[in-house]
Structure formats: structure tokens, C-alpha cells
Backbone bond lengths (Angstrom), bond angles and torsions (degrees), N, CA, C in turn:
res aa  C-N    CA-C-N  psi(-1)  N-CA   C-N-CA  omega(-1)  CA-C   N-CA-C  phi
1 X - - - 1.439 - - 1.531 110.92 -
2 X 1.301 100.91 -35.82 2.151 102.81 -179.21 1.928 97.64 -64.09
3 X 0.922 115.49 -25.50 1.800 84.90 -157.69 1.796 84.63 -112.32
4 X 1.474 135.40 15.45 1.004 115.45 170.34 1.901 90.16 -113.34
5 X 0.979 117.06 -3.21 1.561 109.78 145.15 1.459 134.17 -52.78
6 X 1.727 97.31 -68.64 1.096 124.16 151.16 1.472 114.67 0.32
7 X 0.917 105.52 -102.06 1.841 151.31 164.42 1.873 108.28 -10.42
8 X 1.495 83.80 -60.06 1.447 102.93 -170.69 1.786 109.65 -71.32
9 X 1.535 117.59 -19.31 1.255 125.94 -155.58 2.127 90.59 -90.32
10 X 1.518 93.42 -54.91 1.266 127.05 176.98 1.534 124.17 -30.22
11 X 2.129 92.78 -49.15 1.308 102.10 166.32 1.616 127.03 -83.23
12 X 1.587 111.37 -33.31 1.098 128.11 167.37 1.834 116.16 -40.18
13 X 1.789 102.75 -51.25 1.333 113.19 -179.02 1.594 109.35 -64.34
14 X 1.232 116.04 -14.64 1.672 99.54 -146.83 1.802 82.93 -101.15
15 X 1.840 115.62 -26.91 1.349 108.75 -176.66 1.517 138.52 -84.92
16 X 1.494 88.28 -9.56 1.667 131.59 164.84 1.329 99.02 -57.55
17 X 1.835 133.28 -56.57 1.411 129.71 -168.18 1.596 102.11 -76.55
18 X 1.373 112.72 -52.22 1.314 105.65 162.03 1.336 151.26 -2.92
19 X 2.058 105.03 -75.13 1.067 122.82 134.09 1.655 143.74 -22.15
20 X 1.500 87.04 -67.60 2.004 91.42 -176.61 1.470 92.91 -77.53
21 X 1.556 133.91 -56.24 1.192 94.10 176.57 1.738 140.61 -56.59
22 X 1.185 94.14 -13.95 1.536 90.81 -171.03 2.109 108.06 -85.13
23 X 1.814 102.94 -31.71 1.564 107.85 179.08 0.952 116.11 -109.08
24 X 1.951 115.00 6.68 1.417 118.86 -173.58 1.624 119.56 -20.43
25 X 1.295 108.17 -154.26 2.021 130.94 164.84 1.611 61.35 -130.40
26 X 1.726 77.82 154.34 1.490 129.99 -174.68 1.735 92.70 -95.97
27 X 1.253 117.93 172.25 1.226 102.64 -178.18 1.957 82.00 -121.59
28 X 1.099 112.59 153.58 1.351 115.32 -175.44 1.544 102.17 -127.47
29 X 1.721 120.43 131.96 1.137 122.89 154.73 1.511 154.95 -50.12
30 X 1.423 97.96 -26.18 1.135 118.76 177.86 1.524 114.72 -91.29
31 X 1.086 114.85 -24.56 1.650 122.09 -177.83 1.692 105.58 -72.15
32 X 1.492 120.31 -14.28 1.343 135.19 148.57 1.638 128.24 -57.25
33 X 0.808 105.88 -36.85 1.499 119.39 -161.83 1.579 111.97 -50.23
34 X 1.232 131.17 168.10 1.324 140.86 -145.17 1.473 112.71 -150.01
35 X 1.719 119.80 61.98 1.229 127.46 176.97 1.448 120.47 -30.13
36 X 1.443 127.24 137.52 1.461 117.31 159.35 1.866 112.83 -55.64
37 X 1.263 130.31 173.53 1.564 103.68 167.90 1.340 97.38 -157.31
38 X 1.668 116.27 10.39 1.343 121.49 178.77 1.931 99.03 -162.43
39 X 1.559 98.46 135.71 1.382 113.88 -153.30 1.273 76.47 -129.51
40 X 1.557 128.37 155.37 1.562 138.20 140.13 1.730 106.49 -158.57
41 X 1.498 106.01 152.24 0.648 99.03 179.23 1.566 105.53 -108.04
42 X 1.682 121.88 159.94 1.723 96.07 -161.72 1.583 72.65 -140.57
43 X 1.148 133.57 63.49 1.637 132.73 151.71 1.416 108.41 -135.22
44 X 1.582 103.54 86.17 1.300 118.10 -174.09 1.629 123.41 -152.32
45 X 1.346 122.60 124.20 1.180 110.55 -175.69 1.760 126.09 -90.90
46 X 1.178 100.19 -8.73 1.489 113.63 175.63 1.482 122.19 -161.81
47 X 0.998 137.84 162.81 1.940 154.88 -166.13 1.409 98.06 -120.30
48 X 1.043 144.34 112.97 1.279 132.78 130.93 1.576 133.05 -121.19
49 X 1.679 114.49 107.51 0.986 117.49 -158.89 1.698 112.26 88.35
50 X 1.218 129.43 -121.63 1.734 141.96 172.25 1.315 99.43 -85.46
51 X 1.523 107.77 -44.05 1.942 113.91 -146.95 1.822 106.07 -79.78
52 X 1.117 109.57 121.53 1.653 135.18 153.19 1.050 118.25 -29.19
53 X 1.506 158.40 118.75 1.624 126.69 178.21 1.579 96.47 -141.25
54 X 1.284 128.45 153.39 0.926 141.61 -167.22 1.620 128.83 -161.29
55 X 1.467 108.35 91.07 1.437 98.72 -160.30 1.981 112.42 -97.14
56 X 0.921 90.80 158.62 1.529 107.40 -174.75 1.584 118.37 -137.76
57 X 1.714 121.78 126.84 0.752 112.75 -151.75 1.521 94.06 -106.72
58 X 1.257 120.07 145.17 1.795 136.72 -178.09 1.226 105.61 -73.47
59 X 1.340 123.58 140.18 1.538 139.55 -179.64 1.108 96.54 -131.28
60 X 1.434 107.90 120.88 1.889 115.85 -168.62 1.976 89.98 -79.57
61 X 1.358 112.03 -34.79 1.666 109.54 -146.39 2.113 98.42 -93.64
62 X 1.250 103.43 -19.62 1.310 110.18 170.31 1.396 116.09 -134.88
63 X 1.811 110.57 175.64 1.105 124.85 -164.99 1.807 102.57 -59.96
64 X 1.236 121.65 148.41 1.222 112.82 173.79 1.956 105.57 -124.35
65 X 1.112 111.74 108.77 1.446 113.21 -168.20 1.577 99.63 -128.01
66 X 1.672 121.86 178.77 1.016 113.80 -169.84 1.800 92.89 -171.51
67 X 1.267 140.87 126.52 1.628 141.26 -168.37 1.409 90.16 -83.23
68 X 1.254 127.96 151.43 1.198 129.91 159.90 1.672 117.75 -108.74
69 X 1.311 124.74 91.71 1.094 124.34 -153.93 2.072 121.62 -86.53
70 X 1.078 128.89 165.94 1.553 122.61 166.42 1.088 92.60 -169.42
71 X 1.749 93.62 -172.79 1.538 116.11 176.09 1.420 94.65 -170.35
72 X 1.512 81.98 164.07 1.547 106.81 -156.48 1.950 107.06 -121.35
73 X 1.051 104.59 174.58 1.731 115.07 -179.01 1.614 102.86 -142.95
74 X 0.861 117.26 146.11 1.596 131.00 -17.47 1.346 92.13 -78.40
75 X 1.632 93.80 175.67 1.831 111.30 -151.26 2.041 78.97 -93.57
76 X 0.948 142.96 -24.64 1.812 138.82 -169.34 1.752 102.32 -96.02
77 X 1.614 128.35 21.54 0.804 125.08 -173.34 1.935 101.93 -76.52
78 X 1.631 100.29 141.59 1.550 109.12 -169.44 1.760 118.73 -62.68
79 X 1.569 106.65 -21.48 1.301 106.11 165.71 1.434 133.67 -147.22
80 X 1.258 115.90 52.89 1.358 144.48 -161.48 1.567 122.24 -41.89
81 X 1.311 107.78 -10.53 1.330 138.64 175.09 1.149 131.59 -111.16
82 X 1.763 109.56 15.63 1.532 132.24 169.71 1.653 106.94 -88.92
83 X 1.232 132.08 43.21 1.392 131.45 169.45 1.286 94.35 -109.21
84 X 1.662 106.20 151.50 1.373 126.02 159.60 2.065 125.51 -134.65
85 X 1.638 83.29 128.50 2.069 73.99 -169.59 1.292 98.24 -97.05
86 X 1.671 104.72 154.34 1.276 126.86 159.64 1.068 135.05 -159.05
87 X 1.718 128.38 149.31 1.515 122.29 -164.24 1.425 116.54 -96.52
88 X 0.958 106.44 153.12 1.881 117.31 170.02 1.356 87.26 -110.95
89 X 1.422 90.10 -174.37 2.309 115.28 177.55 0.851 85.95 28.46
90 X 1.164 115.64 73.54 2.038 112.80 153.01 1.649 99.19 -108.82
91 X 1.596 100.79 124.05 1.702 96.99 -166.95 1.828 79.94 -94.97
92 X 1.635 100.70 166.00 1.638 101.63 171.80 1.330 106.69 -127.68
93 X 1.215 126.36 -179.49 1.706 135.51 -125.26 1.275 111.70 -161.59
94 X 1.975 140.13 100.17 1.138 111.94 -172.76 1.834 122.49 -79.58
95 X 1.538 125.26 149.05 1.060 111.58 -135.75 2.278 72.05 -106.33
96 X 1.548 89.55 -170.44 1.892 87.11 -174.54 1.789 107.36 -72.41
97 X 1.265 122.63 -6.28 1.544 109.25 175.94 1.473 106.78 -113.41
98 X 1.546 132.91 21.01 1.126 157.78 137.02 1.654 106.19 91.23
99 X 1.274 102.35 46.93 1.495 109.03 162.14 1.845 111.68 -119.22
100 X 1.748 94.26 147.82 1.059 93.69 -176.87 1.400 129.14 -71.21
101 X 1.533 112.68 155.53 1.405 105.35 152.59 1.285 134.14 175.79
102 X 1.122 108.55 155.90 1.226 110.49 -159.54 2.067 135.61 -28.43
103 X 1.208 121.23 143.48 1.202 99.26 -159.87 1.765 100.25 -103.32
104 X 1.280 105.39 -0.54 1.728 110.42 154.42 1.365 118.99 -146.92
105 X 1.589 128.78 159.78 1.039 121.66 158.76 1.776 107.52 -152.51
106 X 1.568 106.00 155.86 1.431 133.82 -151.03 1.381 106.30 -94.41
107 X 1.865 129.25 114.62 1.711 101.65 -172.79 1.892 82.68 -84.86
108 X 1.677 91.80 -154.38 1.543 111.04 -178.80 1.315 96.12 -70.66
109 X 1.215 115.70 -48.30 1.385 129.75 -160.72 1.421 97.12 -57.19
110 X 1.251 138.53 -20.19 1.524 113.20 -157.39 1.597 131.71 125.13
111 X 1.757 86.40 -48.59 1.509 95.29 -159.42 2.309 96.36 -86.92
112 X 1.462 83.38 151.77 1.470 90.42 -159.76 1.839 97.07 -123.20
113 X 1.154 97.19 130.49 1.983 104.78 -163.63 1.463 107.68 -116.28
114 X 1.470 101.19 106.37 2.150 69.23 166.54 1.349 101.88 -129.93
115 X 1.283 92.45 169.87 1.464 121.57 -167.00 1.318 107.67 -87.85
116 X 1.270 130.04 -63.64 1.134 137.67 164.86 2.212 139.34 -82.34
117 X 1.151 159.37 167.30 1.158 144.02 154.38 1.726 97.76 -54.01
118 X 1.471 98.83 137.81 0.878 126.28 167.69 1.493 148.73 -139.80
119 X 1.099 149.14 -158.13 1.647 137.70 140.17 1.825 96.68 -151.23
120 X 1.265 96.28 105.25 1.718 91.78 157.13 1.570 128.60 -131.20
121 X 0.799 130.86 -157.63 1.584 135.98 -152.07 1.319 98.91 -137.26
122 X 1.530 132.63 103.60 1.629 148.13 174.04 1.769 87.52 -95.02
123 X 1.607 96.52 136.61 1.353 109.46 171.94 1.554 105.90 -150.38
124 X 1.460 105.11 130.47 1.415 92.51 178.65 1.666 109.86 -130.12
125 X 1.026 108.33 154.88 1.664 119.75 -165.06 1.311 106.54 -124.34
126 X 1.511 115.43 161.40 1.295 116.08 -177.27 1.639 95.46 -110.41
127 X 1.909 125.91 147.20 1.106 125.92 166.16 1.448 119.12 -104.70
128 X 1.407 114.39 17.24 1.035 100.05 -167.89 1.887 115.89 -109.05
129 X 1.322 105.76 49.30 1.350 117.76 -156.28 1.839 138.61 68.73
130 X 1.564 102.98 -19.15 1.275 85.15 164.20 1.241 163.53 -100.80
131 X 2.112 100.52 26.70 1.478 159.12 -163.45 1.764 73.64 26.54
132 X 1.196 128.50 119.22 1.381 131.96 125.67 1.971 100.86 -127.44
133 X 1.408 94.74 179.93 1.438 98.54 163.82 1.758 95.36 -177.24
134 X 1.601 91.01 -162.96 1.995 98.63 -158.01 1.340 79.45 -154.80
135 X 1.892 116.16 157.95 1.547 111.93 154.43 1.069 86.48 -155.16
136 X 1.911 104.33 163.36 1.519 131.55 176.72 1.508 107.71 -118.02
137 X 1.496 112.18 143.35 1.365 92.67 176.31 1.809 90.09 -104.04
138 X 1.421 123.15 176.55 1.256 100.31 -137.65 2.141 85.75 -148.60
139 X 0.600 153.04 70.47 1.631 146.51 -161.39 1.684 105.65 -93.45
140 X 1.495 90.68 137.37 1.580 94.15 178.03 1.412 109.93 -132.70
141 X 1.010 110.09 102.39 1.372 135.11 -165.60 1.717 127.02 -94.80
């Protein structure tokens, strides 16, 4: 009776691996993943009220640019580089062959240039599903 136990347990075990390997769960990558779950933006010179503010002063004779900086939580998040910036109140400006345009604009990178005095609205969002975001309003004076 012991080794037709044995036997029977033996075969049971070996058709058991069989099985899950053959109808297992798949293992999925994404069901891993590592949301951002805190966004800020930390290029700011003052709070008042909700609003961010951040002033920057215009240089008629050179480029006048400015990084728009943050950070995020947790610091092991899977794609930490899924944010995207962009401006609102962008007033526009006629240029010397009399087309308009804009009196700032935002690269990927961050850094934010304008051409003209302005005041606009930097907002940045996260793409990597866990829709948060932060904004500065931003005056260049």
C-alpha cells in the first residue's frame, strides 16, 4: 500500500506541473508597474493662496530662458520620465514680417524661453497613468 501511495502522489504531482504550466496565468508586465503618486513642481519663488508664482526677469539683448524644475515620489517609480509640460495665456506678438507669435514657448525638457514680456501658465502632467499634475504661473517682467 506505501509505494502504490507513493506512486499515485508522484503521478498526481508531476500532472499538476503539467497543467499550470500548460493553463498557467501569464505573468504580465504591466501589472508590476510603479505609478508616480506625488508630482511637485519646486521652481518657484512664492505661494499665494493655491497659485505657484515665479518671476523671471527679461533680457532685451539675450536669450531669456528659465528650467522649470520638480520631483516626483516615489523616487523607484517604473517611468519617471512620463511627464509632459505645457503653457496656457500665451499672449502673441507681431514678429518684423508680420506673423504672429507666440511670446513663449516650453521644450520637452522643461526649459521655457520667451521672446517677448509676458505672464503664462506652465502646467505639467504626468503620462504615465496616474493623471496627477502641478502648475506655476510664471511672469517675465
Amino acid at each position: 500500500m506505501r509505494k502504490s501511495v507513493i506512486f499515485i502522489i508522484s503521478v498526481i504531482y508531476i500532472v499538476s506541473i503539467v497543467a499550470v504550466t500548460f493553463f498557467g496565468m501569464k505573468i504580465r508586465t504591466d501589472q508590476f508597474q510603479i505609478y508616480i503618486t506625488n508630482l511637485q513642481i519646486t521652481s518657484y519663488d512664492q505661494i499665494v493662496g493655491e497659485n505657484k508664482y515665479l518671476r523671471v526677469e527679461f533680457n532685451e539683448l539675450a536669450e531669456t530662458s528659465v528650467f522649470i524644475t520638480y520631483k516626483y515620489e516615489p523616487s523607484n517609480a517604473t517611468n519617471p520620465d512620463m511627464v509632459e509640460f505645457s503653457l496656457s495665456n500665451v499672449p502673441t506678438y507681431t514678429d518684423d514680417d508680420g506673423n504672429e507669435q507666440p511670446c513663449a514657448i516650453i521644450t520637452r525638457a522643461g526649459e521655457l524661453l520667451f521672446y517677448k514680456r509676458a505672464n503664462v501658465l506652465v502646467t505639467l502632467k504626468t503620462t504615465d497613468g496616474s493623471s496627477l499634475q502641478d502648475s506655476v504661473i510664471v511672469r517675465c517682467k
